[in-house]
C-alpha positions as CSV (number, residue, x, y, z in Angstrom):
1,X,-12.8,2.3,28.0
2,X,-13.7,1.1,24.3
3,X,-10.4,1.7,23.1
4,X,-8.8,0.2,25.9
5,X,-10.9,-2.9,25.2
6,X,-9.8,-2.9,21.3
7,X,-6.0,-2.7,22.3
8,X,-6.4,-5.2,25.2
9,X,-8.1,-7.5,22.8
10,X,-5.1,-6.8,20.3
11,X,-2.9,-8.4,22.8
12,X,-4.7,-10.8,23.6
13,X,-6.0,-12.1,20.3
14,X,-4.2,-10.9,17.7
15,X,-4.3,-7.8,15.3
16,X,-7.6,-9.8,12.9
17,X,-9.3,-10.0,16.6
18,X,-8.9,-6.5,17.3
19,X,-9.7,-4.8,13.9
20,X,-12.8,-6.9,13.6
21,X,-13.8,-5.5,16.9
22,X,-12.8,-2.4,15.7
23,X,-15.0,-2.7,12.3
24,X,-18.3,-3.8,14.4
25,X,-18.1,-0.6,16.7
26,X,-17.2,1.5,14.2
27,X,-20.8,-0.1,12.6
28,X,-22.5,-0.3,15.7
29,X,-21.7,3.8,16.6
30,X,-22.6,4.8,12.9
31,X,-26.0,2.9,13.5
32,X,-26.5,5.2,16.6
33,X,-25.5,7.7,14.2
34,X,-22.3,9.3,15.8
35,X,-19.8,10.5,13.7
36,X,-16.7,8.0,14.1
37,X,-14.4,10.1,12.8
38,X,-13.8,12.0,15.8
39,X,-12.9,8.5,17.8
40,X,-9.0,7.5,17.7
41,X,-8.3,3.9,18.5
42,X,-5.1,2.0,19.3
43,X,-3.9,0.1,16.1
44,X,-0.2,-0.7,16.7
45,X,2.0,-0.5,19.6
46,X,5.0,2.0,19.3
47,X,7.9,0.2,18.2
48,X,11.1,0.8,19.9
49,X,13.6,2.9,18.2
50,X,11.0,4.0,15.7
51,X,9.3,7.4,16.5
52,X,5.5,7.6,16.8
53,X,3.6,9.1,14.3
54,X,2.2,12.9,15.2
55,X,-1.5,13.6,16.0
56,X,-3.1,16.4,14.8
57,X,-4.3,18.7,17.3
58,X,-8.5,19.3,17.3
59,X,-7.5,23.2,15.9
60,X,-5.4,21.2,12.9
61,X,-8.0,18.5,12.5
62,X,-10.9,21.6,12.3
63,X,-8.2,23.2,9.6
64,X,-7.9,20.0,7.6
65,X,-11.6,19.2,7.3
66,X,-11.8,22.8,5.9
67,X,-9.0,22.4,4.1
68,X,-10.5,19.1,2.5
69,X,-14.5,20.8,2.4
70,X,-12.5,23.5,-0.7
71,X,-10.4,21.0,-2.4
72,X,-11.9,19.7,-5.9
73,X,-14.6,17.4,-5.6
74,X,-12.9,14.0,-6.4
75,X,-10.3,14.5,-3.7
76,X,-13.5,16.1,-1.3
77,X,-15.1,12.9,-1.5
78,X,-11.7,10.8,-1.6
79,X,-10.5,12.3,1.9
80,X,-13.5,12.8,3.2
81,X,-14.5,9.0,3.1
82,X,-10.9,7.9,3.8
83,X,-11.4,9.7,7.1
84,X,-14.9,8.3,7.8
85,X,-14.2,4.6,6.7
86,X,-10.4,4.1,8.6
87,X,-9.3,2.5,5.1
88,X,-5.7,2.3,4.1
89,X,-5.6,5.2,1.3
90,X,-4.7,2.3,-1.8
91,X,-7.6,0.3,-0.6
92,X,-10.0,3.3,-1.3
93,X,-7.8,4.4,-4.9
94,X,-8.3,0.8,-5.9
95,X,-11.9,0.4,-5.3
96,X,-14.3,0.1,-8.4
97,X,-17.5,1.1,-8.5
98,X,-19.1,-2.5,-8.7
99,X,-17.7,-2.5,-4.9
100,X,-20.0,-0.3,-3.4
101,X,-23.6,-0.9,-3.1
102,X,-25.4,2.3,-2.0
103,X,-28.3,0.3,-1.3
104,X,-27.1,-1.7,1.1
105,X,-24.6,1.3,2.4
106,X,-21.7,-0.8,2.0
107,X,-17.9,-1.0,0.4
108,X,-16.2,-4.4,-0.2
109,X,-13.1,-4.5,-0.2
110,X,-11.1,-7.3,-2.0
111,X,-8.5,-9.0,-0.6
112,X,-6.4,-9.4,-4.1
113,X,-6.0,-5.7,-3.8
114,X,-5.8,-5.4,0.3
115,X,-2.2,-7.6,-0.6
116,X,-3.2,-9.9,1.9
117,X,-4.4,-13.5,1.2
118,X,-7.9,-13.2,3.3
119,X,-11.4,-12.5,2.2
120,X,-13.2,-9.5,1.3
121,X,-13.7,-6.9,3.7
122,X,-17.2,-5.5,3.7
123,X,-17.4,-1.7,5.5
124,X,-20.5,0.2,6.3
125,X,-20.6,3.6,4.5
126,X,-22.8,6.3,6.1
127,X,-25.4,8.9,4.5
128,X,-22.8,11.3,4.3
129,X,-20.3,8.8,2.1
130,X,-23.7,7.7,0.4
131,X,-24.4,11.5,-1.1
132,X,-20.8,12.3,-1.5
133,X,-20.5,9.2,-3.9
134,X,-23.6,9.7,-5.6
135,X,-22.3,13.7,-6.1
136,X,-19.1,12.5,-7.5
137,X,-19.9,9.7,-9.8
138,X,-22.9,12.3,-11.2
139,X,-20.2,14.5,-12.1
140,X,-18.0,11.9,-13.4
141,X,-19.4,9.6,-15.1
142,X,-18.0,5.7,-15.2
143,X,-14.4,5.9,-16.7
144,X,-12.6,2.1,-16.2
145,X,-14.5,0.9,-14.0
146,X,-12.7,2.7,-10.9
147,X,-14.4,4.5,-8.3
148,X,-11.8,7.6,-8.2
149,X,-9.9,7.1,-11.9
150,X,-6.9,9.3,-12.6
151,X,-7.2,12.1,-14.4
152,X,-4.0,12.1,-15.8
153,X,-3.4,8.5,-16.9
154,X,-6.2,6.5,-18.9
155,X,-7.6,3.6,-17.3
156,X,-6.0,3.5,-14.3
157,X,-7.3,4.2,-10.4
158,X,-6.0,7.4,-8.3
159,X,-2.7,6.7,-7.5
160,X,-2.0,10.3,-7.5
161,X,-3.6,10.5,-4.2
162,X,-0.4,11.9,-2.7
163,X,-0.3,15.4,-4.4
164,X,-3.6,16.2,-3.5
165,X,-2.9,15.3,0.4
166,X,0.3,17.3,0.4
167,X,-1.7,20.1,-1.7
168,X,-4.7,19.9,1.0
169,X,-2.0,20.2,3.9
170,X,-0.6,23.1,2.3
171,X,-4.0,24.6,2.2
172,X,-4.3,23.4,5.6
173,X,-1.3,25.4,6.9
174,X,0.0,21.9,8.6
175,X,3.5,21.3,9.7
176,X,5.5,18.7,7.4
């Protein structure tokens, strides 16, 4: 019923409408303290002539999570809040550390590097993310100023994102 709410509300008011929606349950459930990543909601409509994206089955989504619980730390943490926030995976590789306030248990994302023209986005971020982040940066200490830097090119954030999620499916066993 929720996610029929968020997509009717889509259509009705616009994508902004619905992902703000979208952002306040996501809040309001992680308050409860449900784990959100288990909910799928509606984001786009399929669009004719292009294919839908494939779902992962619950036995692939189990052998991802494994597959992400033995990667390497800084990709550990990378996937495992990417799954748990719903961010885009650039918004999360350009994020600095000044961003997040553990505190507070929130990320702000800024809308110079969201490529859009609005204002900062400001996502909770649960106990789990909390530890995770205070793992990682413990074991990496501040380098640039970026949250996940890159290991292979000085001063810059994690664009190399991609071989670890193709080296994580792999480990995974998923289909292409």
């Amino acid at each position: 019923r929720l996610t029929h709410w968020i997509g009717r509300l889509r259509t009705e008011s616009g994508p902004r409408a619905s992902e703000k929606a979208r952002s306040m349950l996501v809040a309001a459930l992680r308050l409860k303290g449900l784990d959100v990543s288990v909910f799928q909601f509606p984001h786009t409509k399929a669009r004719a002539g292009k294919p839908r994206r494939r779902v992962l089955t619950p036995t692939e989504l189990l052998e991802w999570q494994s597959a992400v619980d033995a990667a390497p730390l800084r990709w550990r943490v990378f996937f495992t809040l990417l799954s748990r926030l719903g961010l885009r995976p650039q918004e999360l590789a350009t994020s600095r550390r000044d961003d997040y306030d553990l505190k507070a248990g929130t990320l702000t994302i800024h809308a110079a590097r969201r490529g859009k023209s609005d204002s900062p986005v400001t996502v909770a971020l649960d106990a789990k993310c909390i530890s995770l982040l205070k793992e990682l940066w413990q074991a990496y200490p501040p380098f640039a100023g970026y949250a996940f830097p890159t290991l292979k090119k000085v001063g810059s954030p994690a664009y190399n994102y991609h071989e670890a999620f193709w080296a994580i499916a792999s480990a995974a066993k998923l289909p292409d």
